[in-house]
N, C-alpha and C positions, 0 to 999 in steps of 0.2 A: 873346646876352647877354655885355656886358662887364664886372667891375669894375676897375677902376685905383685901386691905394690911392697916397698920394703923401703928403709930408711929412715921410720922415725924414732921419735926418741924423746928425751929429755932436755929442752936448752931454754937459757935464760932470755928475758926480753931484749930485743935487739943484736938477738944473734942470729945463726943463719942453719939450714939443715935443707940435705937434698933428698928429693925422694923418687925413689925408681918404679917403674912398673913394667913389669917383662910377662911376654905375651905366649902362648904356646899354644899352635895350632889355627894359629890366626895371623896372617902378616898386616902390615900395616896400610899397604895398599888396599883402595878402596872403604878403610874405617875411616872417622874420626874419633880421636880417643880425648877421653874429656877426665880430668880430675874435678872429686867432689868429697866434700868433707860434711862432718855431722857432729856435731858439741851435744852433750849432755843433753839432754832435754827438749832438742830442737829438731828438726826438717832436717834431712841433708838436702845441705846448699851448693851451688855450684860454683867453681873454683875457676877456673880454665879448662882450654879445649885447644886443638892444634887437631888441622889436617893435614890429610896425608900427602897432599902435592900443593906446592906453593914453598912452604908449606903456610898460612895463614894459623892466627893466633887469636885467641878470646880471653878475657878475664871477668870476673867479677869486677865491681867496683871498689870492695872491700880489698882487693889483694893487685888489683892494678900498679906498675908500678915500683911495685916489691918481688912478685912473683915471676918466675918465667918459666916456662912451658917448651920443651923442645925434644924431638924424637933423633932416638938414634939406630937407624935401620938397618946398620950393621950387628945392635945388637938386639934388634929387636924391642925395643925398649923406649918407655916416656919417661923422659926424666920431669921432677918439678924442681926448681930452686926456688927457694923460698929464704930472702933475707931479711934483714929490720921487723924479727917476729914479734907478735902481741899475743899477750895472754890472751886477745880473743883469737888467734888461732888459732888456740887449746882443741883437738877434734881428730878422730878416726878419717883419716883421709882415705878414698876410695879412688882405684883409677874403673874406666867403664869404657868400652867402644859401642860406637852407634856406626851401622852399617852407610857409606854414603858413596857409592861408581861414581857420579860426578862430582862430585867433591862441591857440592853446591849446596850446604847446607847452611843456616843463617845463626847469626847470634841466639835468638829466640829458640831455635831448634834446639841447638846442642846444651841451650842452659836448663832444658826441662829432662830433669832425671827421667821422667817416663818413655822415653823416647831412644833409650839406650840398651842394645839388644845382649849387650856381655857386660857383667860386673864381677871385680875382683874382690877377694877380702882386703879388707883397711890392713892401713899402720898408723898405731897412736903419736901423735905430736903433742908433748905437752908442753906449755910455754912458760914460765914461773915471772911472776913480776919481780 
């Protein structure tokens, strides 16, 4: 199983950037795939999450909002949009699935990075004030 997230970059405060993560080896059936980012010097924190049927959506509170989270199973692929950015969403974003057949997994589940059985390499977002 691979994920590959891609699309970041360099943008000014209050602008916008979308980031993809495409999966190989893995279909999205039966995952929930959750993005997570990590700034300098801190925890990586959790971002959003979307499953696979529904399909239902989570955010942090920090990106609530602003962020949206949606899969596209044609191409296999979680997109993130992410508009009205802040320098504090300056951070290596991570997309990650956590294995879930009944699609019954809760906020609290999917916002705990340990609980997530595949993780991709980051893309930097840097946000400039």
């Amino acid at each position: 199983v691979q994920l590959q997230a891609s699309g970041g970059g360099l943008v000014h405060a209050g602008g916008s950037l979308r980031l993809s993560c495409t999966a190989s080896g893995l279909t999205f059936s039966y995952y929930t795939m959750g993005w997570y980012r990590q700034a300098p010097g801190k925890e990586r924190e959790f971002v959003a999450a979307i499953t696979w049927r529904g399909p239902s959506t989570y955010y942090s509170d920090s990106v609530k909002g602003r962020f949206t989270v949606s899969i596209d199973n044609a191409r296999n692929t979680v997109n993130l949009q992410m508009n009205s950015l802040k320098p504090e969403d300056t951070a290596v974003y991570s997309c990650a699935a956590v294995h879930d057949p009944w699609n019954s997994l809760t906020y609290t589940y999917v916002a705990n990075r340990h609980n997530y059985d595949y993780w991709g390499q980051g893309t930097l977002v840097t946000v400039s004030s």
